[in-house]
RODO-2510 file (C-alpha; in nm, 4 decimals, decimal comma):
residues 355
     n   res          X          Y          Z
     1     x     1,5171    13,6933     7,4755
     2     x     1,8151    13,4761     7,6277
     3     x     1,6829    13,1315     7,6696
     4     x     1,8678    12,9360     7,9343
     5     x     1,9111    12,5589     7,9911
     6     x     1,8501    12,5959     8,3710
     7     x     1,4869    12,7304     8,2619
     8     x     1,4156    12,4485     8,0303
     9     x     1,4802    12,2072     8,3116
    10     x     1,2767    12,3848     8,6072
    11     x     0,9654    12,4696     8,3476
    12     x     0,9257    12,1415     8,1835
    13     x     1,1215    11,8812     8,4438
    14     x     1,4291    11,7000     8,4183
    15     x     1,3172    11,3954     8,2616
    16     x     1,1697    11,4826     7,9231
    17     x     1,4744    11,4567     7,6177
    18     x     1,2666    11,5701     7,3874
    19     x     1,1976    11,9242     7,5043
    20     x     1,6175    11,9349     7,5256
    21     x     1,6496    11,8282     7,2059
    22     x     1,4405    12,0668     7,0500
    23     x     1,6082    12,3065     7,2938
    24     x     1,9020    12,2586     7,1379
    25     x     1,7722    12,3353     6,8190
    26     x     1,6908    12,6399     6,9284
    27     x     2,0215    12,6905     7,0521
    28     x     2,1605    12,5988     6,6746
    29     x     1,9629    12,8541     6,5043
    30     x     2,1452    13,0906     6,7510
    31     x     2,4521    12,9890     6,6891
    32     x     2,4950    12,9169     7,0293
    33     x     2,7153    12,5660     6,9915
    34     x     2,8261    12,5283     7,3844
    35     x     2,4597    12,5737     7,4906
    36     x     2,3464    12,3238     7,2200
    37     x     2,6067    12,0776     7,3784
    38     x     2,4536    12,1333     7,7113
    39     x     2,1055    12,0148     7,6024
    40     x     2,2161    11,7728     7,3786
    41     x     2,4127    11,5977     7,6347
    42     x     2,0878    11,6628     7,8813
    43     x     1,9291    11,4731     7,6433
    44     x     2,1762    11,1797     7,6174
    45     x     2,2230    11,0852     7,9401
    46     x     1,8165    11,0330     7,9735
    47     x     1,8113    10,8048     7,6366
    48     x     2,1750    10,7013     7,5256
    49     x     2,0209    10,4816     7,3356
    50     x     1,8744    10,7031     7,0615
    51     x     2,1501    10,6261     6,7622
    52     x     2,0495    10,9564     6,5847
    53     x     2,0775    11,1554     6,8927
    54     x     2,4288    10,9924     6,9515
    55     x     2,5100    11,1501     6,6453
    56     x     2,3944    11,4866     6,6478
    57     x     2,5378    11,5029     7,0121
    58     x     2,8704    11,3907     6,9091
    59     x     2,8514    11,6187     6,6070
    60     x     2,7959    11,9133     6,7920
    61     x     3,0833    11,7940     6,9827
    62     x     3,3618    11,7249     6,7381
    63     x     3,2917    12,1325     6,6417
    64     x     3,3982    12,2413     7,0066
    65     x     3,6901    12,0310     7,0030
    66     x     4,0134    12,1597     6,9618
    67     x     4,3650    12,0873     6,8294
    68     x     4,6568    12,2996     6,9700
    69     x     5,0647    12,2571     7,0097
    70     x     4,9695    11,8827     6,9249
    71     x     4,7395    11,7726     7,1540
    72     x     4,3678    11,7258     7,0805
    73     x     4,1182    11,8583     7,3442
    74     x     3,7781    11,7204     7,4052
    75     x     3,4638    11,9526     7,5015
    76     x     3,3018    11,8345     7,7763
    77     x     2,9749    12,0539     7,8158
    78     x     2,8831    12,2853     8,1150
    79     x     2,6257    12,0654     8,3123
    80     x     2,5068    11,8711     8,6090
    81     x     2,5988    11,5124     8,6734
    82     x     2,5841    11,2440     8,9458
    83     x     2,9353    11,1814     9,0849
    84     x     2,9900    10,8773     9,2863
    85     x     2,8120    10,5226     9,3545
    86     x     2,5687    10,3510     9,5742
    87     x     2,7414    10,0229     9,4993
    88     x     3,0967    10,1523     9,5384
    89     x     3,3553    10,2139     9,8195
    90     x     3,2399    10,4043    10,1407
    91     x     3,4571    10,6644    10,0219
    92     x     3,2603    10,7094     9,6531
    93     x     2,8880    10,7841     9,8633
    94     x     2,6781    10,8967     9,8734
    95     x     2,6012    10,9614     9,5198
    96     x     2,5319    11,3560     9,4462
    97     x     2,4531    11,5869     9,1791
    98     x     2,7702    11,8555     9,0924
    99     x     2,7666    12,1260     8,8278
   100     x     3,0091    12,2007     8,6564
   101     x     3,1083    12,4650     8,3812
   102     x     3,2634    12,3572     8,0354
   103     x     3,6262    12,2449     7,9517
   104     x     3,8629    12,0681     7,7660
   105     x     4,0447    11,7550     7,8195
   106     x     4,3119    11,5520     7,6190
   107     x     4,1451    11,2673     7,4336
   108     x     4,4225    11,0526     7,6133
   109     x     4,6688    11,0641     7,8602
   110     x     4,9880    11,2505     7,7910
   111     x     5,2694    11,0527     7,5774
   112     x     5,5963    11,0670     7,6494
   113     x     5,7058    11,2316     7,3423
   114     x     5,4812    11,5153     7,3857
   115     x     5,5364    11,5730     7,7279
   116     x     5,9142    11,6284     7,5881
   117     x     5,7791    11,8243     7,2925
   118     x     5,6093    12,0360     7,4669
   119     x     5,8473    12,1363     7,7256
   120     x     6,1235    12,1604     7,4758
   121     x     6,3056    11,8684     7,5861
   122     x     6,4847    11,6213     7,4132
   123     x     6,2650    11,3923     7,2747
   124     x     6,2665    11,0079     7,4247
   125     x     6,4740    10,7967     7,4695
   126     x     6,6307    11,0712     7,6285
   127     x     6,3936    11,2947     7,7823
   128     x     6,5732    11,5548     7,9607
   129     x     6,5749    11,8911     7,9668
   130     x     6,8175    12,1057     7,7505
   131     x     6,9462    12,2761     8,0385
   132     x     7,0392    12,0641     8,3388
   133     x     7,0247    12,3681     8,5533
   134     x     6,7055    12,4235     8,5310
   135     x     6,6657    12,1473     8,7696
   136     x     6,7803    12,0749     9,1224
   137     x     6,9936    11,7602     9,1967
   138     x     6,8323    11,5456     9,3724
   139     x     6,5569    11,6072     9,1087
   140     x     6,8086    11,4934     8,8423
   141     x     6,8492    11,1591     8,9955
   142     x     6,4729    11,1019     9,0644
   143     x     6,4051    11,2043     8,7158
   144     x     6,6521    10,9497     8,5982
   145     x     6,4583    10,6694     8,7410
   146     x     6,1683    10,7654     8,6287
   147     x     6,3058    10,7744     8,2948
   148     x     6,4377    10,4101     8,3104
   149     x     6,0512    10,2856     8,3626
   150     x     5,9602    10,5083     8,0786
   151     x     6,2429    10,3274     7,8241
   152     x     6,0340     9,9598     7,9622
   153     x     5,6750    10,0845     7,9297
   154     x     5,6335    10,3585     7,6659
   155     x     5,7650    10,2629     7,3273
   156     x     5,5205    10,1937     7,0309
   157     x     5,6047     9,8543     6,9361
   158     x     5,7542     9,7092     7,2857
   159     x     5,5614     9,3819     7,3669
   160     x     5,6683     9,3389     7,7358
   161     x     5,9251     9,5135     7,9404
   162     x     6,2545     9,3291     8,0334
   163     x     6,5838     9,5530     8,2137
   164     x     6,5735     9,8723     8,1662
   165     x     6,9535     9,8297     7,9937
   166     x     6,7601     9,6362     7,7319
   167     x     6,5790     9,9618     7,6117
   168     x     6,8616    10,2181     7,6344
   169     x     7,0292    10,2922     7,3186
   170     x     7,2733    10,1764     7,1072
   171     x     7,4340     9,9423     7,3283
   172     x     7,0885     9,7755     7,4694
   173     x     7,1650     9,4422     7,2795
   174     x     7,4555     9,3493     7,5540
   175     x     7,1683     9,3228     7,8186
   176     x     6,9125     9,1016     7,5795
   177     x     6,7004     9,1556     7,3176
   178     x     6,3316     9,3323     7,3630
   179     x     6,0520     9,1842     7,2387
   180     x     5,8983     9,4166     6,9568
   181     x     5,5959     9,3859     6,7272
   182     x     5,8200     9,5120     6,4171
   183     x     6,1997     9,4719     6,5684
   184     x     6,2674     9,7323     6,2655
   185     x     6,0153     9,9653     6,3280
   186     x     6,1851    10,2919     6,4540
   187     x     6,1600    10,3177     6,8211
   188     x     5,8158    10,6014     6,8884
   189     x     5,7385    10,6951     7,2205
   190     x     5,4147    10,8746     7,0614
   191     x     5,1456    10,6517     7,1157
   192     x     5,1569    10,4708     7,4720
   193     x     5,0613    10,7208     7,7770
   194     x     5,3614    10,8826     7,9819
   195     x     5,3956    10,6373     8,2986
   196     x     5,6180    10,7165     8,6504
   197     x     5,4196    11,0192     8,6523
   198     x     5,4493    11,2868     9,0097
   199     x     5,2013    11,5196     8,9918
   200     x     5,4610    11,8003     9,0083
   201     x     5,5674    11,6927     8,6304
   202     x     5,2280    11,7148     8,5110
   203     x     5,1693    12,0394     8,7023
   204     x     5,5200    12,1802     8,5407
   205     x     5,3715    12,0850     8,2084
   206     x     5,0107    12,2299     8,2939
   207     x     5,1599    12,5898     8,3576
   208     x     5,3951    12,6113     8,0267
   209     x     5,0739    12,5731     7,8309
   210     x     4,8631    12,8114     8,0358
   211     x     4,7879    13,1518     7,9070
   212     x     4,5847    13,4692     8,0251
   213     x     4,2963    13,3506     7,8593
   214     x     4,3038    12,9523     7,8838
   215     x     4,4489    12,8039     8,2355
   216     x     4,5660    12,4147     8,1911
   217     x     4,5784    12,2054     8,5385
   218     x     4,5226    11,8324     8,6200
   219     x     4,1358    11,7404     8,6427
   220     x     3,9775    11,7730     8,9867
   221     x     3,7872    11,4866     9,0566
   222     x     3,4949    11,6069     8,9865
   223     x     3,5997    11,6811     8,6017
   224     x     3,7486    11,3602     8,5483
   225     x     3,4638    11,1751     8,6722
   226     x     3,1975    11,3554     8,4521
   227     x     3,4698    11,3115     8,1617
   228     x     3,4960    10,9476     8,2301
   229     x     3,1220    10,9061     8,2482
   230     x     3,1215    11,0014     7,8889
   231     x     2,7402    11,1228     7,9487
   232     x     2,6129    10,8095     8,0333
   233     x     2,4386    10,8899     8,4081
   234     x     2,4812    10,6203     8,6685
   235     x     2,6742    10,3561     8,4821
   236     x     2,9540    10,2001     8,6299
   237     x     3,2119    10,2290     8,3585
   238     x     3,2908    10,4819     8,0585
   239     x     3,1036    10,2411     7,8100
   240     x     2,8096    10,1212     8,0360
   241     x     2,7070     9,8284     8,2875
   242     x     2,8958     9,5779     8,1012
   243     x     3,1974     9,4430     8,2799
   244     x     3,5424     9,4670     8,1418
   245     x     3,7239     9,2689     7,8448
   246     x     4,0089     9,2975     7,6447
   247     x     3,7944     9,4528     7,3411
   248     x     3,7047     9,7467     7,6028
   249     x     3,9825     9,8363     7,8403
   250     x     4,3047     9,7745     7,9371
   251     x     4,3090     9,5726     8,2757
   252     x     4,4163     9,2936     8,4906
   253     x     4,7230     9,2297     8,2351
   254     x     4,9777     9,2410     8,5582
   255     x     5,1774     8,9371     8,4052
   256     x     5,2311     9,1402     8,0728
   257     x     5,4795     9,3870     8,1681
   258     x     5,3376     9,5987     7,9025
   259     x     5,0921     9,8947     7,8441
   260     x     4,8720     9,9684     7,5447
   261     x     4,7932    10,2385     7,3029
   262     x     4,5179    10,4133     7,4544
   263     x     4,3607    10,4583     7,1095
   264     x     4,3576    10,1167     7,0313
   265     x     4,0457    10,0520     7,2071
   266     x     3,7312    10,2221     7,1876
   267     x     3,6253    10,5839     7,3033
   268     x     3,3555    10,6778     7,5657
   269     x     3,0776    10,9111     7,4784
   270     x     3,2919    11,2678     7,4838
   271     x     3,5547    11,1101     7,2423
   272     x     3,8316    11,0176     7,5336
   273     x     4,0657    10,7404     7,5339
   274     x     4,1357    10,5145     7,8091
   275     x     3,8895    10,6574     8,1325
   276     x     3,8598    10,3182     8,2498
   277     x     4,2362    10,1372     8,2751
   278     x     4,5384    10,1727     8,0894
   279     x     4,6980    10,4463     8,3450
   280     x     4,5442    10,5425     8,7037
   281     x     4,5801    10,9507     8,6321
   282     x     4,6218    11,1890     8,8647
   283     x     4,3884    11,4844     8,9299
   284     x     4,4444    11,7878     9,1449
   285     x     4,2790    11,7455     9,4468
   286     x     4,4159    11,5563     9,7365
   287     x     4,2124    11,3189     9,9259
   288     x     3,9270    11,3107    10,1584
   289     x     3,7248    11,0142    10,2689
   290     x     3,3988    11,2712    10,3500
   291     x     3,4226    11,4311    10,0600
   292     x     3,1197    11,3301     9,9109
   293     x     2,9443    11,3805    10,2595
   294     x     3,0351    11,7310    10,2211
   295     x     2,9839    11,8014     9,9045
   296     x     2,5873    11,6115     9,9209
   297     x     2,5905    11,9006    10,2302
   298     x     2,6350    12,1559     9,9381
   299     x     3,0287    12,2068    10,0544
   300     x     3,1871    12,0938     9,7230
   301     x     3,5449    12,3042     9,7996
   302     x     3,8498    12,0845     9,8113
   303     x     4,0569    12,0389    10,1657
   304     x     4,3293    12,2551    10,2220
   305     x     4,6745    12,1337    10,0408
   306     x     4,8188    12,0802    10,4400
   307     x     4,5140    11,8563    10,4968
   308     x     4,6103    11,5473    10,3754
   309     x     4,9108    11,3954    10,2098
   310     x     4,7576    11,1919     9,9869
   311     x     4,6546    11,2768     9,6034
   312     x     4,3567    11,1011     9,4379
   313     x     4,4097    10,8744     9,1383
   314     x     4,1262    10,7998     8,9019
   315     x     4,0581    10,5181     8,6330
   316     x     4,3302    10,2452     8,7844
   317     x     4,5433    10,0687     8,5603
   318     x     4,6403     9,7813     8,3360
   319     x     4,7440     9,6055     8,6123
   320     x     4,4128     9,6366     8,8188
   321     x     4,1404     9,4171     8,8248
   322     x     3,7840     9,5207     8,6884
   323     x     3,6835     9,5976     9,0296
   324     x     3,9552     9,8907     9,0019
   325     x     3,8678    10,0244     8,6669
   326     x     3,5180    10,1908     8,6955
   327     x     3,4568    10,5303     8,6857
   328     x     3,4064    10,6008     9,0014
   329     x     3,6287    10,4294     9,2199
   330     x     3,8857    10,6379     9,3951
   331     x     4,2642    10,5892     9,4928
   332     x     4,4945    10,7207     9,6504
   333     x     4,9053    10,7839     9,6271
   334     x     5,1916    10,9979     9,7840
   335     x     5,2399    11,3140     9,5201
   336     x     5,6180    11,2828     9,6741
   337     x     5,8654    11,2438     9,3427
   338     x     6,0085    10,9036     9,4547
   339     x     5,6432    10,7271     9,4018
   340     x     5,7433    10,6580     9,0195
   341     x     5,5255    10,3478     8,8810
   342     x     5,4400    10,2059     8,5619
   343     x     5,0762    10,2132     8,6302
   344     x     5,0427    10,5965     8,6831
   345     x     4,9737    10,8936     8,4549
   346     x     4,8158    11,2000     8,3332
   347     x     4,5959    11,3902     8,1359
   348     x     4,5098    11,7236     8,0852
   349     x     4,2003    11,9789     8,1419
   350     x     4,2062    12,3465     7,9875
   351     x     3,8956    12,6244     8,1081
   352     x     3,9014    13,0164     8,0375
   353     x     4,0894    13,1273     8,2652
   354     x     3,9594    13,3695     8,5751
   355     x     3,9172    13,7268     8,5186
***
C-alpha cells in the first residue's frame, strides 16, 4: 500500500510533527528518500527547534543533493508553504499557502568563473565568448560594460572597487593600485557571485545545461521564496525573526564598494548561501502587484510575458538596508541588457523536465 504525505496531513491534521516524523520513517524503510524529505521538512517547519530533528532533516537532505559540471544543487522538498507577509509591502499580501513539487537550486548564486566555465568561455578577467560571432553587436558592447563592473566587484581577494582600469590586466597599475586582502594572491573570480546580471545571460546559461530529462531556468518566485525560507514557516528572514548583522548577511555596506563570498556567512535551513543580501537575484516571472490576490483566489499562473515590463528581483543586496533583505520582500527591474548593476545576480533551479 502507497502511503502518501497528503493522507498523513488530512487523517491526523497539520499540526502534529510527530506523526511526520514517524512518517518519514516509514518512508526510510521504503527507501523512499524525496518522500522522507517531505515529512521531515513538514515536521521542521512546526518545531525548528528540535536539534535532533535538524539533523536527521538535513541528513536526509545532503543525500538528495547533487554535484554536476561544478555546481552543487540543493534539494528543496515537494511541499506546501506560506509565501508572502502580513507585515510586508502591499504587494507581498496577503499571505497564502502554494505547493510546490521538488527541485534543485545552486547553494549560491552563480560566480563569474563558472558562468564562463560553463559556457565555454574564456575564463575572467576576460569573459568572452570564443567566438565573437556568436553574438550580435550591440550585444558585444553591452557585454563589455558589464564586464568592466565584473573586473570591480567579483575577484576573491578585492577589498573595495576603485576604476575599472585598476582591475584590467597587466597594465592596471598605471590607473592605481587595488586594494587586496593578499596583493599576491592570484586573481580568482570563483568565489564572489556573478554581478551586472540581465536575465537573458542567466537564461542563455539555464538552457546550455538543460537536458531531456532535467530542465534548468531561473526560480519563479514562488521557488525562491520557499528556498529562501529555508523551512522555517512565517519568519521574516532565511535564519529567523532576528534582524540583520554582519555575522548573518551581507547588507547596508553601500560605502564599501565591495561584495562578499556568499559562503562566508552562514547557510539557511536547505543548505543555500546568501537568500537574504549579498545579490538581489532574478527569477523568471515578471511582475504583478495582485499577484498574491490571485494566487490566495487559487489563480497561481504567472501574467503573460507582454503584461508587464518589469522582472521581479528577490533577496536585495549588499547595498540594501535590512528592511530590503527579508525573504519576502519583492523588487522590481527592467530585464532590458543595459540595466547592468553591481547589486544584481543569479542563481539557478533544475526540475525533471516535462514529459
Amino acid at each position: 500500500m502507497t502511503i502518501r504525505l497528503e493522507d498523513v496531513i488530512a487523517s491526523h491534521g497539520p499540526d502534529d510533527p510527530a506523526r511526520f516524523i514517524a512518517m518519514a520513517d516509514h518512508f526510510l524503510t521504503a527507501e523512499d528518500l524525496p518522500a522522507a524529505a517531505a515529512a521531515l521538512d513538514r515536521a521542521y517547519g512546526l518545531c525548528p527547534g528540535d536539534d535532533d530533528l535538524a539533523r536527521h532533516r538535513a541528513a536526509i537532505l545532503d543525500q538528495l543533493a547533487v554535484r554536476d559540471r561544478g555546481l552543487f544543487w540543493r534539494y528543496v522538498p515537494a511541499g506546501t508553504f506560506e509565501m508572502g507577509s502580513a507585515a510586508g509591502d502591499p504587494d507581498e499580501r496577503p499571505v497564502h499557502l502554494r505547493r510546490l513539487a521538488a527541485f534543485w537550486i545552486t547553494d549560491a548564486p552563480i560566480s563569474w568563473s563558472d558562468y564562463c566555465s560553463l559556457l565555454g568561455w574564456s575564463p575572467p578577467p576576460e569573459g568572452w565568448p570564443p567566438d565573437t560571432e556568436e553574438i550580435e553587436r550591440d550585444d558585444q558592447f553591452d557585454l563589455a560594460q558589464r564586464r568592466k563592473i565584473r573586473l570591480q566587484y567579483c575577484e576573491s581577494e578585492t577589498l573595495a572597487a576603485q576604476s575599472w582600469h585598476a582591475h584590467d590586466g597587466p597594465t592596471s597599475g598605471l590607473a592605481g593600485d587595488v586594494p587586496r586582502r593578499d596583493p599576491a594572491a592570484p586573481h580568482r573570480y570563483d568565489g564572489k557571485p556573478m554581478v551586472a546580471v540581465v536575465p537573458a545571460e542567466a537564461e542563455h546559461l539555464a538552457a546550455r545545461l538543460s537536458t531531456p530529462a532535467l530542465r534548468c531556468a531561473l526560480p519563479t518566485e514562488a521557488q525562491w521564496e520557499k528556498a529562501a525560507r529555508g523551512g522555517l514557516v512565517g519568519r521574516r528572514y532565511a535564519w529567523g525573526d532576528e534582524p540583520p548583522t554582519p555575522a548573518r548577511c551581507d547588507f547596508d555596506r553601500m560605502g564599501d564598494f565591495r561584495l562578499l563570498d556568499a559562503r562566508a556567512l552562514p547557510p539557511n535551513g536547505y543548505g543555500l548561501y546568501g537568500m537574504c543580501g549579498g545579490v538581489a537575484e532574478w527569477t523568471a516571472d515578471a511582475y504583478d502587484a495582485l499577484a498574491y490576490h490571485r494566487a490566495q483566489a487559487g489563480d497561481v499562473s504567472p501574467p503573460p510575458a507582454d503584461a508587464a515590463a518589469e522582472r521581479v528581483l528577490r533577496g536585495g543586496s549588499w547595498t540594501d538596508c535590512a528592511a530590503a533583505v527579508t525573504v519576502s520582500r519583492r523588487a522590481t527591474r527592467d530585464p532590458d541588457r543595459r540595466t547592468a548593476s553591481p547589486t544584481i545576480g543569479f542563481r539557478l533551479v533544475r526540475m525533471a523536465a516535462p514529459r
